[in-house]
C-alpha positions in Angstrom: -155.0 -72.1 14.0 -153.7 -69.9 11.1 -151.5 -71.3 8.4 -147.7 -70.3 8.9 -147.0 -67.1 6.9 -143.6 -67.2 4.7 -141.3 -64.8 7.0 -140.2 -61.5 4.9 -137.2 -59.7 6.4 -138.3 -56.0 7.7 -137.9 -53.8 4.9 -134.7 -50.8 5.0 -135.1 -47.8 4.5 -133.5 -46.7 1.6 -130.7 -43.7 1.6 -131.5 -41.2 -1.4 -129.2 -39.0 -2.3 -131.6 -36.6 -2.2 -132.4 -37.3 0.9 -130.8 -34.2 2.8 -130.4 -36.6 5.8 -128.1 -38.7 4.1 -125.8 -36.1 2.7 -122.6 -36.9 4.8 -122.6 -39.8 3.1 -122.0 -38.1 -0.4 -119.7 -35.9 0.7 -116.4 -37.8 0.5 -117.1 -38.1 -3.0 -118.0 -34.8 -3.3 -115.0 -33.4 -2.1 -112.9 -35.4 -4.3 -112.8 -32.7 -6.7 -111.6 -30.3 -4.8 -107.8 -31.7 -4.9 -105.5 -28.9 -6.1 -104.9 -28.9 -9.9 -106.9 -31.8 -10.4 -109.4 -32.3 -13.6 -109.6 -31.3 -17.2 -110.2 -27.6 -17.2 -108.8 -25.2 -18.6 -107.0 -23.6 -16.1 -104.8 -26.7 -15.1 -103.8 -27.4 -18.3 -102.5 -24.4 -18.6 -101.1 -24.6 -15.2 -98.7 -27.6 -16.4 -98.2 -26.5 -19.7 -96.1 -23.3 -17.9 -94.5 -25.4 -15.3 -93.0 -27.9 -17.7 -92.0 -24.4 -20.3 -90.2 -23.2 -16.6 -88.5 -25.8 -15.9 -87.0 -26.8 -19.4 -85.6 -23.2 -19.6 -84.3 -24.0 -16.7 -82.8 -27.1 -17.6 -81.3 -25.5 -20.7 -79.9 -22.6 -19.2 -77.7 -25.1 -16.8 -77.0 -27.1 -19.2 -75.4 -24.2 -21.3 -73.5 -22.8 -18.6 -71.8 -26.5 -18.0 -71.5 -26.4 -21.5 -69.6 -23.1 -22.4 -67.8 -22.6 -18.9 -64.2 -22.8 -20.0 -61.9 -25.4 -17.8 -59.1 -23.0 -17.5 -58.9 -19.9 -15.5 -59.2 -17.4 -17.6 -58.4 -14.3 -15.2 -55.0 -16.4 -14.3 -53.7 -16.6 -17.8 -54.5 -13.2 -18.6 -52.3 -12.2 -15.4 -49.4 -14.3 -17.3 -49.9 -13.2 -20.7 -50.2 -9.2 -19.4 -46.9 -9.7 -17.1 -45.1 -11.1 -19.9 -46.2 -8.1 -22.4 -44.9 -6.0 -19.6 -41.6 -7.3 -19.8 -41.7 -6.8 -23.1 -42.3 -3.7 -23.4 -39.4 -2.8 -21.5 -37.0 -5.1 -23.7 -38.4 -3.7 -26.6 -39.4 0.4 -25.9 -37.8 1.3 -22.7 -34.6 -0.8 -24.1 -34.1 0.8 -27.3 -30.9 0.1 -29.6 -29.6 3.2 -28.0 -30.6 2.7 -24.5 -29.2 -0.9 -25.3 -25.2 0.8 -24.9 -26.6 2.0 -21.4 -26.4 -1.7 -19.9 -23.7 -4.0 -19.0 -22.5 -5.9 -22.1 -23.9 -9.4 -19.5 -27.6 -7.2 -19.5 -27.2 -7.0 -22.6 -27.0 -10.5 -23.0 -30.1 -11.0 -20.6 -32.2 -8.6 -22.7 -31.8 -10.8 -26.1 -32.3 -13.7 -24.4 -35.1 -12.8 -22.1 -36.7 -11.4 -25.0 -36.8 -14.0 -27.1 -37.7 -16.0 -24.6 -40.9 -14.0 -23.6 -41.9 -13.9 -26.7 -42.4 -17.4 -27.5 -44.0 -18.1 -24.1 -46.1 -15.5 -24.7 -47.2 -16.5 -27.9 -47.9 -20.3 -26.4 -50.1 -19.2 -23.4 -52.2 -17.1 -26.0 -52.1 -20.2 -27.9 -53.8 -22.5 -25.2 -55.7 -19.9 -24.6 -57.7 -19.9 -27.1 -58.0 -23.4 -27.6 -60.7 -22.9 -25.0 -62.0 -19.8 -26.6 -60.7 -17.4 -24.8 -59.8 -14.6 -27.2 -56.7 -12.3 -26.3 -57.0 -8.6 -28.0 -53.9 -8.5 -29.4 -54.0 -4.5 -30.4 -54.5 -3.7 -26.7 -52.3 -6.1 -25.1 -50.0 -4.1 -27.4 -51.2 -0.9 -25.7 -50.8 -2.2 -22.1 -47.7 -1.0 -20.4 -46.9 1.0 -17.1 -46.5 4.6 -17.9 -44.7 4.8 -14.5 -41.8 2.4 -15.5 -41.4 4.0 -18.5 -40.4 7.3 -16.7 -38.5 5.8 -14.7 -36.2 4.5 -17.2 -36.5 8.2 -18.8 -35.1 9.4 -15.1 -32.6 7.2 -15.3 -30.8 8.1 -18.2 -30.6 11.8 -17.0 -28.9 10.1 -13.8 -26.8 7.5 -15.9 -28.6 5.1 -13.5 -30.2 2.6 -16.7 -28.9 -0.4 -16.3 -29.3 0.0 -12.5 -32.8 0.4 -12.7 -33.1 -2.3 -15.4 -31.7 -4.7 -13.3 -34.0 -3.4 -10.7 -37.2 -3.4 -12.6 -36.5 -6.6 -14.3 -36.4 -8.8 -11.0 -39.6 -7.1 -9.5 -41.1 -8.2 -13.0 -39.8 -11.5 -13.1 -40.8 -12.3 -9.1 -44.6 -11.0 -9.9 -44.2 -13.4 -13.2 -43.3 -16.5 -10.7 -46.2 -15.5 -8.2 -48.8 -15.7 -11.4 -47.5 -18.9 -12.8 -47.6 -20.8 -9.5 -51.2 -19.4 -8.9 -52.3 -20.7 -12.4 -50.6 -23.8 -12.1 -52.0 -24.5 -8.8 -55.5 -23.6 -9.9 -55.0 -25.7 -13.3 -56.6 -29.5 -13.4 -55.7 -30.2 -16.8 -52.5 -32.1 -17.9 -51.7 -29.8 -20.6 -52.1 -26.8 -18.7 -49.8 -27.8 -15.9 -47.2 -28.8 -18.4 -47.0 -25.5 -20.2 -47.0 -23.5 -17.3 -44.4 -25.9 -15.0 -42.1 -24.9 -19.1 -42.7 -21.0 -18.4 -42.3 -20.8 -14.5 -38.8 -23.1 -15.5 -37.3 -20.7 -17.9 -38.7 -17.7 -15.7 -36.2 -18.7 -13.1 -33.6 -19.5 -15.4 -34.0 -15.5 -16.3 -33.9 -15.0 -12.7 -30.7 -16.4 -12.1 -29.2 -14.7 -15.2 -30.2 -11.6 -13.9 -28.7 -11.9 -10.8 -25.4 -13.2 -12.1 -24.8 -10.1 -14.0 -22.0 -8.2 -12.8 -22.5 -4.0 -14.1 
């Protein structure tokens, strides 16, 4: 009877990487590598370097906008302040100090007092205006006048029809001054805004019914 051997566990077979018949075990690890922009090199540094350049110009750029976007409407108040030169240039070159004999003594009344009037709206709305940068050329708003409505009032001397056509003119300006007050005032979000324009589109109709109280 043979002495009792000590028992040794079969021996494994060991998996070398070399071993081309274990290679689908490497390959998870392999492919690890492979994941998009992944790694050191060269390339994806350069990759993320250009993204985060992108995206802070684009970050900036919005930023700016918010920035120096102006909280008023600026093509509203323009509409004011060119009706209102308008008007003045009818009170002040159509209505001339000879012209000024050609209207009823209550126009001529009106035309003082709507004048006077116009002008100091005017020069608050260009005011505001530029409280929020918004620059109003002041040599051509001087230039900007109907040539039409002056030839009309040219007509209307030769017809002895002036203060006719003044009264005329006057209330189609004055209506179109109403419309573009209440559009800017419904448009406008800021107290101050609202205020001015709720003064102007007040005296506007107090010109309105002084007009139309006249009597030729």
């Amino acid at each position: 009877m043979q002495p009792d051997q000590p028992y040794s566990p079969p021996t494994m077979p060991t998996t070398s990487s070399q071993d081309p018949n274990y290679d689908f075990l490497n390959q998870g690890s392999k492919n690890t590598s492979k994941i998009p922009f992944a790694g050191n090199s060269m390339k994806s540094r350069i990759f993320v370097v250009t993204l985060f350049v992108v995206l802070l110009f684009i970050l900036f750029a919005v930023v700016k906008s918010l920035l120096s976007s102006s909280p008023i409407n600026k093509t509203d108040y323009t509409a004011i302040v060119d009706r209102q030169q308008e008007m003045l240039h009818i009170l002040s070159v159509d209505v001339t100090q000879i012209t000024f004999t050609q209207l009823s003594p209550p126009d001529q009344n009106f035309s003082a007092t709507a004048k006077a009037a116009l002008e100091t709206d005017q020069q608050k709305t260009v005011s505001y205006m530029s409280d929020f940068k918004i620059k109003v050329n002041g040599v051509k708003l001087a230039k900007l006048y109907d040539s039409s409505i002056d030839q009309n009032f040219k007509n209307a001397l030769a017809t002895n029809t002036f203060d006719t056509v003044f009264k005329s003119e006057m209330s189609s300006q004055l209506t179109s001054y109403q419309q573009e007050l209440s559009t800017a005032y419904n448009a406008t979000t800021l107290a101050g805004g609202k205020k001015l324009l709720k003064i102007e589109d007040a005296e506007a109709k107090l010109l309105v019914t002084a007009l139309n109280s006249t009597t030729s």
